[in-house]
C-alpha positions as CSV (number, residue, x, y, z in Angstrom):
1,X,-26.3,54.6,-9.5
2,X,-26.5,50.9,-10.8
3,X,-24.1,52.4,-14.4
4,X,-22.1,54.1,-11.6
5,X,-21.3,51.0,-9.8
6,X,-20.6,49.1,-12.5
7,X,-18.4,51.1,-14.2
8,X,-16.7,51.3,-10.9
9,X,-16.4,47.2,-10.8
10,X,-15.5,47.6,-14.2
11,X,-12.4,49.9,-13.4
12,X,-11.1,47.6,-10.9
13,X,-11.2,44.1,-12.7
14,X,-8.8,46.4,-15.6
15,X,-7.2,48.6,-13.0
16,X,-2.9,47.9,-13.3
17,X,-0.9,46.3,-10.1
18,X,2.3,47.3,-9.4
19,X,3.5,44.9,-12.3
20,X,1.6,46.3,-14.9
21,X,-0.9,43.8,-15.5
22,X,-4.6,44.0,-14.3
23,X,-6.7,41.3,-12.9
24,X,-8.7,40.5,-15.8
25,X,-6.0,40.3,-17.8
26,X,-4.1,37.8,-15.2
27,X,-7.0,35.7,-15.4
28,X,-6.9,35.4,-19.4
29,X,-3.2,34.4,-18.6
30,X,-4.1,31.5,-16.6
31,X,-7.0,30.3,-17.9
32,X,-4.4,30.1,-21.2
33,X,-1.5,28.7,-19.3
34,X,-0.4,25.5,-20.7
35,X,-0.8,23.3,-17.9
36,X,-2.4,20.0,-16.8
37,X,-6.1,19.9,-15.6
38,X,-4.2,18.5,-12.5
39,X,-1.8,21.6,-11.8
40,X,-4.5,24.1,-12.4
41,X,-6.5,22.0,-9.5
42,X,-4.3,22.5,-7.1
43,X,-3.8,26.1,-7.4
44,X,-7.6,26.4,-7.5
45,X,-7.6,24.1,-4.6
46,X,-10.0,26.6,-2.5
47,X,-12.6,27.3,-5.4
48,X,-13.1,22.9,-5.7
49,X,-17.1,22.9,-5.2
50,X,-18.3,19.9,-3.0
51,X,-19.2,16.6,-4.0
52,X,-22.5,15.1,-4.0
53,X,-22.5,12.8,-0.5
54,X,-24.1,10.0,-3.0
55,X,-21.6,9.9,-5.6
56,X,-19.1,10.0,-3.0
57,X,-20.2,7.1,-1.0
58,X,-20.8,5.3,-4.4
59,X,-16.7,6.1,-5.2
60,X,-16.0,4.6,-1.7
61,X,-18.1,1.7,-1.9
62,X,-16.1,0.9,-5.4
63,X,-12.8,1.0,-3.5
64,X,-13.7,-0.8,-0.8
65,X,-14.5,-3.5,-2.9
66,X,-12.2,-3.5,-5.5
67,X,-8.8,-2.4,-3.0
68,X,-9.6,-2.4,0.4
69,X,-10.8,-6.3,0.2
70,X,-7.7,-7.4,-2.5
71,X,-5.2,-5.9,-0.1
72,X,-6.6,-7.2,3.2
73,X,-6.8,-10.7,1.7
74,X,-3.2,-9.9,0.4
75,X,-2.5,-8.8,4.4
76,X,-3.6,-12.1,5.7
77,X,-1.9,-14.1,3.8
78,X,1.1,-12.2,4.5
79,X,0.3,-12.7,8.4
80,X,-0.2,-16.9,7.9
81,X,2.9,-17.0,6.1
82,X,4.7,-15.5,9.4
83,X,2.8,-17.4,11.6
84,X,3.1,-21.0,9.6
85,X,6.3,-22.1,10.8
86,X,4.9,-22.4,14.7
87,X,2.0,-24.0,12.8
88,X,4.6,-26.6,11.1
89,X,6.4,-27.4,14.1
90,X,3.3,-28.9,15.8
91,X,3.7,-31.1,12.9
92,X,7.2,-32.2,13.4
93,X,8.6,-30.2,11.2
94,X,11.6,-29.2,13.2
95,X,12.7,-32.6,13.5
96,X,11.9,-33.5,9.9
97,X,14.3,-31.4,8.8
98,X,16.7,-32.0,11.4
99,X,17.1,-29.2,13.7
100,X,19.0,-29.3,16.9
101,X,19.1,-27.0,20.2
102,X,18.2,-23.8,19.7
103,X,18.4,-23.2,16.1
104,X,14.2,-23.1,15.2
105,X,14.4,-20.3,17.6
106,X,17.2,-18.6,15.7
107,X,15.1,-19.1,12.3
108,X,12.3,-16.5,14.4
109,X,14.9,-13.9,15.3
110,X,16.8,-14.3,12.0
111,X,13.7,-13.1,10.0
112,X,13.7,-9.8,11.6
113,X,17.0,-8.4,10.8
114,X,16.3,-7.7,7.2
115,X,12.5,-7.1,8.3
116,X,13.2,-3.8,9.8
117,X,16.6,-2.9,8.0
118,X,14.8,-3.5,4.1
119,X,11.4,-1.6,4.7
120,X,12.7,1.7,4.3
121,X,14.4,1.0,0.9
122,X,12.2,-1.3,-0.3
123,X,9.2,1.6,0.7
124,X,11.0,4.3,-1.6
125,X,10.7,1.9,-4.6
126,X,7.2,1.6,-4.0
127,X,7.2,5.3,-4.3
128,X,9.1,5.5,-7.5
129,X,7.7,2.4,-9.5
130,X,3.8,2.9,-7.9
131,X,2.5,0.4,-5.3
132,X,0.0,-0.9,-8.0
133,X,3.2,-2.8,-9.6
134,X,5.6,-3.3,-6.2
135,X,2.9,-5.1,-4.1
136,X,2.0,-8.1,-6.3
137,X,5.3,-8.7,-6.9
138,X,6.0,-8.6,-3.4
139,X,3.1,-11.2,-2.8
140,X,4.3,-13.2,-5.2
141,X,7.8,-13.1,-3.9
142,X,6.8,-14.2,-0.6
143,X,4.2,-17.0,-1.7
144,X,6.9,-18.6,-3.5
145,X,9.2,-18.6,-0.8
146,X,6.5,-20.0,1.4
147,X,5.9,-23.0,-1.1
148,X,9.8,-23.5,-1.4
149,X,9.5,-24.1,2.6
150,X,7.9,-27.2,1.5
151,X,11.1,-28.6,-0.4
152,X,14.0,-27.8,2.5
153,X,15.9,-30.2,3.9
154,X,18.6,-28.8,6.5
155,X,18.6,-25.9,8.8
156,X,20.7,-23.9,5.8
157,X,17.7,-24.2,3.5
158,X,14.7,-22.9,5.6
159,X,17.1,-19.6,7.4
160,X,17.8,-19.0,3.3
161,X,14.3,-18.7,3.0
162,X,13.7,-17.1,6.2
163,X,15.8,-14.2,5.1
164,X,14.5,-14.0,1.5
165,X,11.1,-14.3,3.7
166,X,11.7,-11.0,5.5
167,X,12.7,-9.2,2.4
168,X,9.4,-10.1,0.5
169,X,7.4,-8.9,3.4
170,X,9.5,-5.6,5.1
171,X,7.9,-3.1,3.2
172,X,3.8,-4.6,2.7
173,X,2.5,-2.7,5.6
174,X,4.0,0.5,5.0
175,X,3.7,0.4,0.7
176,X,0.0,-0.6,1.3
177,X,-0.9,2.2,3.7
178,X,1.0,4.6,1.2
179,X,-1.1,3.3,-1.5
180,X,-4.3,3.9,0.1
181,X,-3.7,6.9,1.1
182,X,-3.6,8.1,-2.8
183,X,-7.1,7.1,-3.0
184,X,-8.9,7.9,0.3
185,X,-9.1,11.2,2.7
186,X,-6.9,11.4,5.8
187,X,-10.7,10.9,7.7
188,X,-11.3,7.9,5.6
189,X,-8.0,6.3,5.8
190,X,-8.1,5.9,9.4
191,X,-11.3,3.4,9.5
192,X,-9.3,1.5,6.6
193,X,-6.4,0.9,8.3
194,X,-8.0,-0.2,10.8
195,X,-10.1,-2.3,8.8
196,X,-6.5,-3.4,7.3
197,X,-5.0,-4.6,11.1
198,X,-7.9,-6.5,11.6
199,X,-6.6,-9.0,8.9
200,X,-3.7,-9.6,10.8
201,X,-5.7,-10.7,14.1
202,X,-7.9,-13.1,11.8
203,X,-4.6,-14.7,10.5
204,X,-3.8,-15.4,14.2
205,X,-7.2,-16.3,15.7
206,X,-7.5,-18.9,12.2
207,X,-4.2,-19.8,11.5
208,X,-4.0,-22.3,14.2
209,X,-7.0,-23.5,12.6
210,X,-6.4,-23.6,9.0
211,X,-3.5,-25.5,9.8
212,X,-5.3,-28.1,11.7
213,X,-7.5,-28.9,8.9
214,X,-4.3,-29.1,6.6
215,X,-2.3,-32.0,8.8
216,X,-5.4,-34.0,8.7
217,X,-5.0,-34.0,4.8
218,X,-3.0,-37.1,3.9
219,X,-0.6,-38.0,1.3
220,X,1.9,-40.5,0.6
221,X,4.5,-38.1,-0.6
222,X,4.2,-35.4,1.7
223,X,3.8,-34.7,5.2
224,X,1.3,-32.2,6.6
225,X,3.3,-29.2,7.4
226,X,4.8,-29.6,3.5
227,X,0.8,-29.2,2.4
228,X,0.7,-26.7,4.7
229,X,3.2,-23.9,2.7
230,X,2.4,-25.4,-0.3
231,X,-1.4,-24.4,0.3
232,X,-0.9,-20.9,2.1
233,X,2.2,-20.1,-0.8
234,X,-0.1,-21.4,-3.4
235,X,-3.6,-18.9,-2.4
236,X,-1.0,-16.1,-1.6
237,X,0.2,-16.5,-5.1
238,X,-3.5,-16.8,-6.7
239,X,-4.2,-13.2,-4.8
240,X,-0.9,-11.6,-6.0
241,X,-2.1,-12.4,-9.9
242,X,-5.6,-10.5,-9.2
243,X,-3.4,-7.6,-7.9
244,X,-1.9,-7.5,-10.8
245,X,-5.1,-7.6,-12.8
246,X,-6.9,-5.0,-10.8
247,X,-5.0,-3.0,-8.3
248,X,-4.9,0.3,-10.5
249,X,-2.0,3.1,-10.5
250,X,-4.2,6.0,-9.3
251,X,-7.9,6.9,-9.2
252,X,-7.6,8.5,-12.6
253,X,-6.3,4.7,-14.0
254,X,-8.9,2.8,-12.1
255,X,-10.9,0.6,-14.9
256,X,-14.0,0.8,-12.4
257,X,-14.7,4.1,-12.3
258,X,-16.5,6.4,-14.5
259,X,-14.5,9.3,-16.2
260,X,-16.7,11.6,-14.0
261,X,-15.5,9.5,-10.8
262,X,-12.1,9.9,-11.6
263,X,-12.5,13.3,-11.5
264,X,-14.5,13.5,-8.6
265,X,-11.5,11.8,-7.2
266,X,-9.0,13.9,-7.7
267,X,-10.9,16.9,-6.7
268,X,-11.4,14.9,-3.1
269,X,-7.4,14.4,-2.5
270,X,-7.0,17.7,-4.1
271,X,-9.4,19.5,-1.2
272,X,-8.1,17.0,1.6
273,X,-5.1,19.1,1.2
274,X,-3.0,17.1,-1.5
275,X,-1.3,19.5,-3.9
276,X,-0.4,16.5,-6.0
277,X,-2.1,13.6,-7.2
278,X,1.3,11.7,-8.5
279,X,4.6,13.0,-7.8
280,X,8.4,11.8,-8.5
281,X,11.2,11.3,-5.8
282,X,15.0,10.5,-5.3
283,X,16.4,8.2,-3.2
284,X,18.5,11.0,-1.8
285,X,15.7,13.4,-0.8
286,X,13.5,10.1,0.6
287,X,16.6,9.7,2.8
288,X,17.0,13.3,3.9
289,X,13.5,13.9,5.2
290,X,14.1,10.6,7.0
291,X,17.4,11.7,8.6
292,X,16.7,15.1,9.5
293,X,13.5,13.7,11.7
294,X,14.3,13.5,15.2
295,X,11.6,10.5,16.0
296,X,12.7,8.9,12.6
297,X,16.2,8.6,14.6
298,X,14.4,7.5,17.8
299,X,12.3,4.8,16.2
300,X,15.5,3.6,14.2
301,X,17.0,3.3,17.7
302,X,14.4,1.2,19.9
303,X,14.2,-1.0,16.5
């Protein structure tokens, strides 16, 4: 009975399909095919076996500490550099550099007309050139604007700056939540991001703060609120450098993880139902699933 039965398995593993070709000798074919360990992941998305809850929480703790943290900091500086000019102003900055009537309040509403028109573009370059490059230089663009607040003179000067301002920063909420989602599960993500916003309400509950401690440095040369964007410019540049240094590509170019962690890594995303781990796209097809979303069109609306 057992010969009988296997010889029956047997005849099925060679028996031909309707193409000719039997499973067994399908299998040989794929297991030949001349494709990335990557590809063949995705198609064997189902068979990935799970992960040992340790090693897992290790790889979490790692990026956490080495992405997470970087672009939070990176996040609240991004927030004190929006909030600083109120923060100057208590500091006579307005009148410093000569503004009249209403135009401080036009610097506010200036800033968000590129804000919201650049973060769609600027979001697609993130997607073609990687994050890991895009966001420090993003930082850096807008920590150098925030020190060159520090050398304006007329109300030309700072809405200059306010515009470049708004460019630098349009696309740093959307790139960053992009980029972490290449590293962690949709289940993990969401205590991340949320991890993420809190950065923001620091920035507002300690900006008022930070600057106080900065107007009662004093100088002979400058006045506070100058110290004041040239010390939030100056740390915002200092965390855009160690982005550069550490913030890697993907999991599988991350210099703290382990060759088996990387692998681990992709075999997470790869489950979590990501059938690519890096992918290419055009401007052209980022704009046509943005256009052919109703709520996309709503959202442009109300904005």
């Amino acid at each position: 009975m057992a010969r009988s039965l296997s010889s029956a398995s047997d005849l099925d593993n060679k028996s031909p399909s309707s193409d000719g070709f039997s499973d067994g000798d399908r299998k040989e074919a794929y297991e030949d095919l001349p494709v990335s360990a990557e590809v063949k992941g995705a198609m064997d998305m189902h068979d990935i076996p799970p992960v040992d809850p340790k090693v897992e929480s290790k790889i979490l703790r790692k990026f956490d500490l080495w992405l997470l943290a970087l672009l939070a900091t990176m996040y609240l500086c991004n927030a004190l550099d929006k909030t600083n000019l109120g923060n100057a102003k208590t500091d006579g900055f307005d009148k410093a550099i000569g503004l009249v009537g209403n135009q401080y309040y036009q610097l506010i509403t200036a800033f968000y007309a590129p804000f919201c028109v650049m973060g769609t573009p600027i979001t697609i370059l993130i997607k073609k050139f990687t994050a890991a490059r895009v966001l420090p230089i993003m930082a850096l663009s807008f920590g150098a604007l925030s020190m060159c607040s520090a050398a304006v003179k007329n109300f030309g000067g700072i809405l200059t700056i306010r515009l470049l301002l708004a460019v630098a920063e349009a696309a740093v909420l959307p790139g960053t939540i992009f980029y972490l989602s290449t590293f962690y599960t949709r289940a993990e993500l969401a205590r991340r991001v949320g991890i993420f916003y809190a950065a923001a309400s620091i920035a507002g509950a300690f900006g008022g703060l930070i600057a106080y401690g900065v107007f009662q440095a004093k100088h002979a040369a400058l006045q506070g609120w100058q110290i004041l964007f040239l010390t939030e410019g100056g740390f915002t540049i200092f965390v855009a450098i160690l982005m550069a240094l550490i913030l890697p590509r993907s999991p599988s170019h991350a210099r703290f993880l382990s060759e088996e962690e990387k692998a681990i890594c992709e075999a997470r995303l790869l489950r979590d139902g990501t059938t690519e781990i890096t992918s290419n796209t055009t401007v052209k097809q980022a704009f046509k699933q943005i256009l052919t979303e109703w709520q996309t069109i709503f959202w442009f609306g109300i904005e």
